[in-house]
C-alpha positions as CSV (number, residue, x, y, z in Angstrom):
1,X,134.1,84.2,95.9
2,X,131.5,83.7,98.3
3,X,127.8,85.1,97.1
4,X,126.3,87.1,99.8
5,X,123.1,89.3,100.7
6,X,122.4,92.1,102.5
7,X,119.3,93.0,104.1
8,X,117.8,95.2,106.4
9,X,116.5,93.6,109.6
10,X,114.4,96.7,110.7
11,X,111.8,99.0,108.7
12,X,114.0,99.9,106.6
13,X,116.4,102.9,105.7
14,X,119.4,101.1,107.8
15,X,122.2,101.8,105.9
16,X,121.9,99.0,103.1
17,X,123.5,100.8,100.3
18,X,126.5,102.0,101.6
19,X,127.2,98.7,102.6
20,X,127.0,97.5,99.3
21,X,128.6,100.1,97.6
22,X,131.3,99.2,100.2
23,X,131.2,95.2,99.9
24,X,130.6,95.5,95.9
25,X,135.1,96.0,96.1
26,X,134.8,91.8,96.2
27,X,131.7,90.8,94.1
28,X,131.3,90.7,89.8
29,X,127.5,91.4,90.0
30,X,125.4,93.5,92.0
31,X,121.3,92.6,92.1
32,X,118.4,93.9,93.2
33,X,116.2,91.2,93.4
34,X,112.5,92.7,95.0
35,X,110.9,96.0,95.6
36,X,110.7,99.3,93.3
37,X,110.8,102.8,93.2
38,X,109.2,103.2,96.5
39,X,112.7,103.3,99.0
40,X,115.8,104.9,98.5
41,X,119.3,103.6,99.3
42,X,121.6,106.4,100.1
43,X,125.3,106.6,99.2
44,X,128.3,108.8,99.7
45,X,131.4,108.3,96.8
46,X,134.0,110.5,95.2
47,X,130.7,110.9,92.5
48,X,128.6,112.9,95.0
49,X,125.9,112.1,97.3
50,X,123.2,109.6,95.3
51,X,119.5,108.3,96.4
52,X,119.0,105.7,94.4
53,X,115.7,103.7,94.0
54,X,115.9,101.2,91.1
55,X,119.7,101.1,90.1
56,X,121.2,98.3,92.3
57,X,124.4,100.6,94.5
58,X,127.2,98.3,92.4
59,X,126.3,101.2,89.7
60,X,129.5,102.8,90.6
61,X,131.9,100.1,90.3
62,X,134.2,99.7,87.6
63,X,133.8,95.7,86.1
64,X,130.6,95.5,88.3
65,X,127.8,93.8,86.3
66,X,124.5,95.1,88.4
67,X,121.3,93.4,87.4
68,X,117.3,93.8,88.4
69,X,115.6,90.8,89.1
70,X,112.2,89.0,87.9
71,X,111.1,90.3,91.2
72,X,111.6,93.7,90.9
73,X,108.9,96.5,90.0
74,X,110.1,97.8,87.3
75,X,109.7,101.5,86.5
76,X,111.0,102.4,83.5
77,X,110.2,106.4,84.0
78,X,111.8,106.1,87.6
79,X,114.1,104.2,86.2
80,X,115.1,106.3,82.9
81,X,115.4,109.5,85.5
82,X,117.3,107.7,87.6
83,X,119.7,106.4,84.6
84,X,119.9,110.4,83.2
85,X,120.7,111.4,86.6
86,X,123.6,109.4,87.8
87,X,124.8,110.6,84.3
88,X,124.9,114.5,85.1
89,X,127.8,113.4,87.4
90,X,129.8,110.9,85.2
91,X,128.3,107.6,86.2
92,X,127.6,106.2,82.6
93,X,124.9,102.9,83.1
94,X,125.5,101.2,79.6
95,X,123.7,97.9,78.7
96,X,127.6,96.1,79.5
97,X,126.6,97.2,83.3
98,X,123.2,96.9,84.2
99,X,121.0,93.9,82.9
100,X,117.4,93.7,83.4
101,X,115.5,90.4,83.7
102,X,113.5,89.6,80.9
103,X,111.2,88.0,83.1
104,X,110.4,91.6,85.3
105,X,107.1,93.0,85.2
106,X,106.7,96.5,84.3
107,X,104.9,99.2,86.7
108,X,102.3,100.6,84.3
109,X,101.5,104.6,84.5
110,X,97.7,103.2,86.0
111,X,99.8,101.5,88.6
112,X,100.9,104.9,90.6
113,X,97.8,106.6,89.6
114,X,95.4,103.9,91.6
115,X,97.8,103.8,94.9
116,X,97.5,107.7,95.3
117,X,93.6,107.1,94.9
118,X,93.4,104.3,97.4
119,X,95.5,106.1,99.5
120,X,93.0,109.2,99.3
121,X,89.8,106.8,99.9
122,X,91.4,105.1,102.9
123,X,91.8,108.9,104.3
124,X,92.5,108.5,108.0
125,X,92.7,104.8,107.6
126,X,96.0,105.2,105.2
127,X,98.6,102.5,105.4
128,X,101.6,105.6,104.3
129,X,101.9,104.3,101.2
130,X,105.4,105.9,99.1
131,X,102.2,106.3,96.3
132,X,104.9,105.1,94.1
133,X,102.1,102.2,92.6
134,X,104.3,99.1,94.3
135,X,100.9,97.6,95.7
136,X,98.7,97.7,92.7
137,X,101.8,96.1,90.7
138,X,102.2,93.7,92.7
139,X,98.2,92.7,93.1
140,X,98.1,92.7,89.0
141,X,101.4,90.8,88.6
142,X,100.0,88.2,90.9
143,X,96.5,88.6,88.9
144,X,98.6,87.6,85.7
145,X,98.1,91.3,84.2
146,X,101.0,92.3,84.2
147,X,103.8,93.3,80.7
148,X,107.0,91.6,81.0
149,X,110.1,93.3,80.2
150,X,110.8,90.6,77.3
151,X,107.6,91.7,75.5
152,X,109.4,94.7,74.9
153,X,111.2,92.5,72.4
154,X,108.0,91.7,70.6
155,X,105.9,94.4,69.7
156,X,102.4,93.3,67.9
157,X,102.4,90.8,70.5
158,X,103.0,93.6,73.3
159,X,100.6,96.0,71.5
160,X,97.4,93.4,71.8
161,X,98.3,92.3,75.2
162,X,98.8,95.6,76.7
163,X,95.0,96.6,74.8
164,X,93.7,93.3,76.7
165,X,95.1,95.0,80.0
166,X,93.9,98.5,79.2
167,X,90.3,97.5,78.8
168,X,90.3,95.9,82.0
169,X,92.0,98.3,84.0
170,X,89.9,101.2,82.8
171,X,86.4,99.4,84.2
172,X,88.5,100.2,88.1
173,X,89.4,103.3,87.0
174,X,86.2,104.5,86.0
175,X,83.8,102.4,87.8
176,X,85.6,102.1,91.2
177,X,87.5,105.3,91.4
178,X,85.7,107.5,88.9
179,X,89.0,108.4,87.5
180,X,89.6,109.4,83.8
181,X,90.4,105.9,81.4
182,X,93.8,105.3,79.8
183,X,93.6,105.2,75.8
184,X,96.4,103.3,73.6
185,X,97.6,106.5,72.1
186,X,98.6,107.2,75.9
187,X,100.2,104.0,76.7
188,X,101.9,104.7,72.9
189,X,103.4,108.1,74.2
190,X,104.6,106.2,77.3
191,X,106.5,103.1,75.5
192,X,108.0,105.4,73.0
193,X,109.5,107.6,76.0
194,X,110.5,105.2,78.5
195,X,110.6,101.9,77.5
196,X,112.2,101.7,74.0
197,X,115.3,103.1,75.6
198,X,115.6,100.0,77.9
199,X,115.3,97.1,74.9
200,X,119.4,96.9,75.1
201,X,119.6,96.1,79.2
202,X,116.6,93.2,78.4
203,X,118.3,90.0,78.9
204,X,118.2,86.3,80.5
205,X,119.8,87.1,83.6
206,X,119.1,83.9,85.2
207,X,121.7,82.8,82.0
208,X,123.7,85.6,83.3
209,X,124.0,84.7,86.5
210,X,124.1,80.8,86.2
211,X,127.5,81.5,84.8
212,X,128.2,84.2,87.0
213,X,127.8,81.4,90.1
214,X,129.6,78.8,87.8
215,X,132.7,81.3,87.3
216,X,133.0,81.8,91.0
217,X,133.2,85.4,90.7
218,X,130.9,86.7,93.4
219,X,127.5,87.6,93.4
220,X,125.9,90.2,96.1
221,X,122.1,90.5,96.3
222,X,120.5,93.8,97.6
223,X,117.5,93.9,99.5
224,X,114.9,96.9,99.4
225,X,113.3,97.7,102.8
226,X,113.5,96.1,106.0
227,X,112.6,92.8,107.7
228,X,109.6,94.0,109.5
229,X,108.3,95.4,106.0
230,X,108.2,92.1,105.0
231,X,104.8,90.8,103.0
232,X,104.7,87.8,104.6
233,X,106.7,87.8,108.0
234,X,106.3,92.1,108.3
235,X,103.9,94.1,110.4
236,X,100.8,93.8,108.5
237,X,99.0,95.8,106.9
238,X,101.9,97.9,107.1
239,X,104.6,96.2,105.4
240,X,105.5,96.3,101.7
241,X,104.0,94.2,99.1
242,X,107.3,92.1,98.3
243,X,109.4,89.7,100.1
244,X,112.3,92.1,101.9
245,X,113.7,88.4,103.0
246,X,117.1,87.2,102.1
247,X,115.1,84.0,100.9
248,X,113.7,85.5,98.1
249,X,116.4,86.5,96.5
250,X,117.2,83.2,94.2
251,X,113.2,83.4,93.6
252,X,113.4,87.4,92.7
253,X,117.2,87.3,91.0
254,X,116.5,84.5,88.3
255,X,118.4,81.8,89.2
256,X,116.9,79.6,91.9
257,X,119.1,77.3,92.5
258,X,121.7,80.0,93.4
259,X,123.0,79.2,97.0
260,X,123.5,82.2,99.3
261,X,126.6,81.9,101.5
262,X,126.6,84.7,103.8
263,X,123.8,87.2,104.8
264,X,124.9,90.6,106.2
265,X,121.6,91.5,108.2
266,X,121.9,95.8,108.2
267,X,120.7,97.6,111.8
268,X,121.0,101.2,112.4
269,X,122.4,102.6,116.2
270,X,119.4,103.6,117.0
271,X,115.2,102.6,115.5
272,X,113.8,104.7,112.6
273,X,110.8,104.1,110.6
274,X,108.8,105.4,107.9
275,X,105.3,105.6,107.6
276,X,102.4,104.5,109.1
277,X,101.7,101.8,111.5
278,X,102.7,100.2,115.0
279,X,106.4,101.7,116.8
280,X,106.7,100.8,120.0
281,X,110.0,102.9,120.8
282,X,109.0,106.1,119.2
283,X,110.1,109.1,120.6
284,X,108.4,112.5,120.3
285,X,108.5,116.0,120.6
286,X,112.5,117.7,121.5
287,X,113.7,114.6,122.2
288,X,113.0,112.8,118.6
289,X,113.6,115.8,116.9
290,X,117.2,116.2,118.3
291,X,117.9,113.1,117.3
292,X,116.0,112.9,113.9
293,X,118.4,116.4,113.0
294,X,121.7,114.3,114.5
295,X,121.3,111.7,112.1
296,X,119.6,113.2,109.2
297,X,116.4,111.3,109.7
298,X,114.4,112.2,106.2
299,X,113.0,109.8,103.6
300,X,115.3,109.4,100.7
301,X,112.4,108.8,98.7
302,X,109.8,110.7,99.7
303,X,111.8,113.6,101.9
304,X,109.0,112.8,104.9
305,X,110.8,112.7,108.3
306,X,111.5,109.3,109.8
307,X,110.1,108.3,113.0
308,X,112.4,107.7,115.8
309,X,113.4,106.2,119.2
310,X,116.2,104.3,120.3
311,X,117.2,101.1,119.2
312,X,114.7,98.0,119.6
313,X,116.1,94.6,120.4
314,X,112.8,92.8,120.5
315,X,112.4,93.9,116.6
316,X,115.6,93.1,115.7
317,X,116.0,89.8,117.5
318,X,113.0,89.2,115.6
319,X,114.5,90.8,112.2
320,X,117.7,88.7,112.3
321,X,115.7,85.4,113.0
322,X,113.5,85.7,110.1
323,X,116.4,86.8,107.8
324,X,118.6,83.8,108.7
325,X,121.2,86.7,109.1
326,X,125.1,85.4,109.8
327,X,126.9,88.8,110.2
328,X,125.0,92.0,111.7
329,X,126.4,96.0,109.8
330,X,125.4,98.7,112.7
331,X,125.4,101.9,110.8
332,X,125.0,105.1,112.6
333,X,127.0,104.4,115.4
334,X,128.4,108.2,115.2
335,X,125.1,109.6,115.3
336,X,124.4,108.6,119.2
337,X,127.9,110.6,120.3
338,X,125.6,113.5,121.6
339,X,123.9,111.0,124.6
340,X,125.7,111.1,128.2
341,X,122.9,107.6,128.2
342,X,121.5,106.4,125.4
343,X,118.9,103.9,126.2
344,X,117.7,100.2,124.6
345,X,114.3,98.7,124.6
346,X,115.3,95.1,125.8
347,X,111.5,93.8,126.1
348,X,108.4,94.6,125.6
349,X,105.7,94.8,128.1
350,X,101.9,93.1,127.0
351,X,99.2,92.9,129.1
352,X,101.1,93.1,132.2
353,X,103.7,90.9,131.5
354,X,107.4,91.2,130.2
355,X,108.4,89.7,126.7
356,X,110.9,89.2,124.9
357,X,109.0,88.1,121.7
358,X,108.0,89.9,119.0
359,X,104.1,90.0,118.9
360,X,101.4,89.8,116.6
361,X,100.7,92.3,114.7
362,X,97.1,92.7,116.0
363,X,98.8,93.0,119.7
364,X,101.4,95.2,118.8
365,X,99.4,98.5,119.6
366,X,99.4,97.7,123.3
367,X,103.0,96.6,123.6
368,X,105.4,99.7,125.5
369,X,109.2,99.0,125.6
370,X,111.0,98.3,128.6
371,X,114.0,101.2,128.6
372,X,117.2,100.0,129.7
373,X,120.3,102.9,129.6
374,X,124.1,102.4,128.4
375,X,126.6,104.7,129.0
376,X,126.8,107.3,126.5
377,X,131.2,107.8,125.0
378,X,130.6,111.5,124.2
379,X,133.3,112.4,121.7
380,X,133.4,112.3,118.1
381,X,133.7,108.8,116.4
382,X,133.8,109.8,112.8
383,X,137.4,109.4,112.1
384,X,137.9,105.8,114.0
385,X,138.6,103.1,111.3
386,X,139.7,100.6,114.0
387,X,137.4,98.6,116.7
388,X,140.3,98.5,119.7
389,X,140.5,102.9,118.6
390,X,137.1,103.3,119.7
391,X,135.9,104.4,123.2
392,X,135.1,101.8,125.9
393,X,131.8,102.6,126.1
394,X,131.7,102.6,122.3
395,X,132.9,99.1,122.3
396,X,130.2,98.1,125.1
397,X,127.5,99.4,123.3
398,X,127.9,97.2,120.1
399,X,128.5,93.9,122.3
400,X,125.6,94.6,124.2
401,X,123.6,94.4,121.0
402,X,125.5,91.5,119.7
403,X,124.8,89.7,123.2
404,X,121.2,90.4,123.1
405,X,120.3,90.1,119.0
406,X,121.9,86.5,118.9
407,X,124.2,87.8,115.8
408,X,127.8,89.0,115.6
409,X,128.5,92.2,114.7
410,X,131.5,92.5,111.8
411,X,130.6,95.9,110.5
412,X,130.6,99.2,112.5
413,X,129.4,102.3,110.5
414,X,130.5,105.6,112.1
415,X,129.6,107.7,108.4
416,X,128.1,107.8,105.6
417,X,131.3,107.9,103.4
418,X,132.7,104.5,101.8
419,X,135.8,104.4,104.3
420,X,133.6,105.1,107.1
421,X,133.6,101.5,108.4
422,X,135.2,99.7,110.8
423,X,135.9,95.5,110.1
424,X,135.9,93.6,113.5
């Protein structure tokens, strides 16, 4: 079997996770290779209706081994909820089907605590972080202050380096902040309650996945966020603090010299985005909020409702070039059934001229789209599981896109369920 990734090409929120919980049917393992708590992937199964933020979405195959990277922040209260939760409703996650990388970092109570602080110094000046502590974990794991996961395994030697990290963190705390310090007997209390439970899932999963690749039974790596959240390529300062980008993930799985072979590049119908920053196709007022309501347009993590407007080709052009995407998902094709025209930003104009580049960052504030309208199909596309059953205009709409993003479209999402999909 061919190893694949799938990524979002946007801001995020595009529909990721139902396509892996759809494409997991052909893959052995399942990983999450970047990213944290801090974004939800939603999915619809005969288990219920799950948001889940740490637990790659092969968690509800049978046979599926799902692993979280070296790259991942890893929260071991979000993720002992998230384990407890998924159990409520018969999904059991036993150390035989999730393996975490020895090699991860954990997110550290102090970690969540600063980003809500920073967030409340930068007061009008916020970047909308999730507060979830993503960007102080990633500053210390870059600093080298950081636990691994495999300390866990050794505990005088995690006990004296987590003291070393204590004493350090406590002069920001208090000094910077004026926030109350951390004490061992805390950070005791927290290891007892959260982390001793994860010891079994600690593993070598670059080992794991070495053979996995060798055995030729399929590997599908899960991207968090979106393209334009990117550290490096995204819309700074805005973006996350981890490579969304499908060439992380033999960095961020633990195997690097794992080859990817396909990379399905996730877009929604229609733009979203959450939190702060530049949108150059935002909608507001009725218009937004009728179409924030048709497609249930509310942060799986944080419940805030997304930003929207229609669908952005300049981004996404942009988003599938620096994802090296080879097949495009469109999710949310239902959603636009409502519109007699439902329009497409196609360029950009910037200082009085048309482009069809995405900018700068630093320019993006003064770009406005250029609108161009499609006709709308205006009847219910739910129950269509076949690309020649779907309405002309329908069909037009998603070759437009293809035309225009430079990517072929093989996946059409017209619901949230698992069957919900049509396969050009």
């Amino acid at each position: 079997m061919s190893n694949r990734a799938i990524v979002g090409i946007n801001w995020g929120d595009e529909g990721k996770g139902r396509m892996v919980d759809l494409l997991t049917e052909n893959s052995g393992v399942v990983v999450r290779y970047q990213g944290g708590g801090n974004a939800g992937h939603t999915i619809i199964n005969e288990y219920g209706k799950f948001a889940l933020h740490l637990l790659p979405s092969g968690i509800f195959r049978p046979g599926v081994v799902n692993v979280l990277g070296n790259g991942v922040a890893l929260d071991p209260e979000n993720l002992a909820s998230e384990i407890d939760e998924v159990a409520k409703r018969g999904v059991y996650v036993t150390p035989d089907k999730l393996k975490i990388s020895d090699r991860a970092s954990l997110l550290l109570p102090w970690h969540r605590e600063l980003d809500g602080l920073e967030e409340a110094r930068l007061a009008d000046k916020k970047f909308g972080s999730t507060k979830q502590g993503i960007a102080p974990f990633y500053s210390d794991k870059y600093a080298k202050k950081t636990v691994l996961a495999g300390e866990l395994l050794y505990p005088e030697h995690l006990r004296a380096h987590l003291a070393d990290l204590l004493e350090w963190k406590n002069l920001t705390l208090e000094r910077v902040y004026g926030a109350r310090p951390y004490t061992m007997e805390m950070m005791e209390e927290w290891l007892n309650k959260y982390c001793e439970r994860l010891i079994p899932y600690i593993t070598d999963t670059g080992a794991l996945l070495r053979r996995a690749d060798s055995d030729g039974v399929g590997i599908l790596f899960e991207a968090q966020l979106g393209s334009l959240r990117d550290i490096d390529y995204g819309i700074h300062p805005y973006n996350t603090s981890s490579n969304t980008l499908a060439a992380y993930a033999p960095i961020g799985c633990g195997c690097p010299s794992i080859k990817i072979d396909e990379i399905i590049g996730v877009v929604k119908a229609y733009s979203t985005c959450v939190g702060e920053g530049p949108f150059t196709c935002e909608w507001f007022g009725e218009e937004a909020e009728r179409l924030r309501e048709a497609g249930g347009e509310y942060g799986a993590k944080t419940g805030r409702p997304r930003r929207v407007g229609p669908l952005d080709i300049v981004a996404t052009r942009y988003g599938v070039s620096v994802q090296g995407a080879t097949n495009i998902a469109l999710t949310k094709l239902d959603v636009l059934s409502y519109m007699e025209k439902i329009p497409v930003c196609t360029q950009y104009e910037l200082d009085g001229q048309l482009t069809d580049s995405f900018p700068f960052p630093a320019a993006l504030p003064a770009a406005s789209p250029v609108t161009e309208y499609l006709d709308g199909w205006g009847c219910d596309i739910s129950g269509v599981r076949n690309w020649d059953d779907l309405p002309q205009a329908a069909r037009d709409y998603v070759l437009f896109i293809e035309e225009r993003i430079g990517c072929r479209i093989g996946y059409v999402s017209v619901g949230p369920e698992r069957d919900s999909i049509i396969v050009r």
